[in-house]
N, C-alpha and C positions, 0 to 999 in steps of 0.2 A: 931446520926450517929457516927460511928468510927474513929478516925483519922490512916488513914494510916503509915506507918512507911517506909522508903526507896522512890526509884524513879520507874515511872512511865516507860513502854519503851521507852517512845515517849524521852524520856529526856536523857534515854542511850544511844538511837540512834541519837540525837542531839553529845553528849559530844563525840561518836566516831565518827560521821564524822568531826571534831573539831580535833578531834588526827590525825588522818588519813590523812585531808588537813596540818594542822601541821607536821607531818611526810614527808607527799611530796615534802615540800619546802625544809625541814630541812638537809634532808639525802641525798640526789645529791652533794651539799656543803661539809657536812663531807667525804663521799667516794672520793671527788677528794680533799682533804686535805690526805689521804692515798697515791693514785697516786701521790701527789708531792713529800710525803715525800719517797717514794721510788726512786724517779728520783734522789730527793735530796742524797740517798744514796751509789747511783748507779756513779754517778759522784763522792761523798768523795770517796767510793773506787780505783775508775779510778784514781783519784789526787795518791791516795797511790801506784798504780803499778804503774804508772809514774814514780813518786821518784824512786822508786825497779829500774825502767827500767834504768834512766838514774844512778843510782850509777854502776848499771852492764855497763854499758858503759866506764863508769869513770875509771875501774877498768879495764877493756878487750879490750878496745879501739873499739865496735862493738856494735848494738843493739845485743838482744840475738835473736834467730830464733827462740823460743816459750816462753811462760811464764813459763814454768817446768824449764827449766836454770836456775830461779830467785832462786829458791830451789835447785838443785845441779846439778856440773857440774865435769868432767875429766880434763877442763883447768886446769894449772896448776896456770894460773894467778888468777885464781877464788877465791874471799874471802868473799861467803855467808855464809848460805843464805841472800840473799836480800831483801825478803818478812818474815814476823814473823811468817808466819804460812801456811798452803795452801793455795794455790789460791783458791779466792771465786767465788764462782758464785753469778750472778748479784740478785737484791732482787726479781725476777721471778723463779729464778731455772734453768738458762740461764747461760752456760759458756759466759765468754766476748771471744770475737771476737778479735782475736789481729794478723794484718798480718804484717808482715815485709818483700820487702818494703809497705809501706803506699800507701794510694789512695790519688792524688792532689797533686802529687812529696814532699809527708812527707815522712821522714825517717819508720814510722811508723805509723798504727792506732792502737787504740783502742776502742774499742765501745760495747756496750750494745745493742741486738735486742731487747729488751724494750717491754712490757706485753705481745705482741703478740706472740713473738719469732720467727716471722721472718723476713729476710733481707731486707730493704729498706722501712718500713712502718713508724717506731716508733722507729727507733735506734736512740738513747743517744751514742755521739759522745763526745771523750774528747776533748775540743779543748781548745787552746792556746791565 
């Protein structure tokens, strides 16, 4: 007789259902290491228009009434810009939500409508 050379099906079809249950444990875990690290980013941003927010404060004696202020203004007290660049959208593609005044008697919010992109599901809230 011959000796064969390679694997049998039977042995293929062992080794990918082996991948494939390996695969299903493995990858649910890494996709919400993604989702965190988007929340995680979604909030450093937040923290930075914060800053932005309150220097414009610091400076104008007022929150600003949009975030486009932070970037330029007709005040004459104004001494931005106060953001380094444009304002970003949250890491969905989602402008942030920012009303002045705030909800909960804060001066303001900020927040993130979060993967879904809509109001009250999943928003990332900056809070204090």
């Amino acid at each position: 007789m011959k000796a064969s050379k390679g694997f049998t099906l039977i042995e293929l079809l062992i080794v990918m259902v082996i991948v494939g249950l390996l695969a299903s444990l493995v990858a649910p875990q890494m996709f919400g290491k993604v989702d965190d690290s988007r929340i995680k980013t979604a909030q450093t941003q937040m923290r930075m228009l914060e800053t932005s927010i309150s220097t414009y404060r610091l400076d104008l004696g007022a929150f600003p009434a949009n975030l486009e202020l932070l970037l330029s203004s007709e005040n004459e007290r104004w001494q931005g810009p106060y953001f380094p660049e444009d304002i970003p959208v949250d890491p969905w593609g989602n402008d942030y939500v920012y009303k002045m005044p705030g909800e909960e008697d804060r001066p303001y919010t900020l927040k993130s409508l979060g993967p879904d992109g809509q109001e009250g599901n999943d928003d990332i809230y900056l809070r204090k």
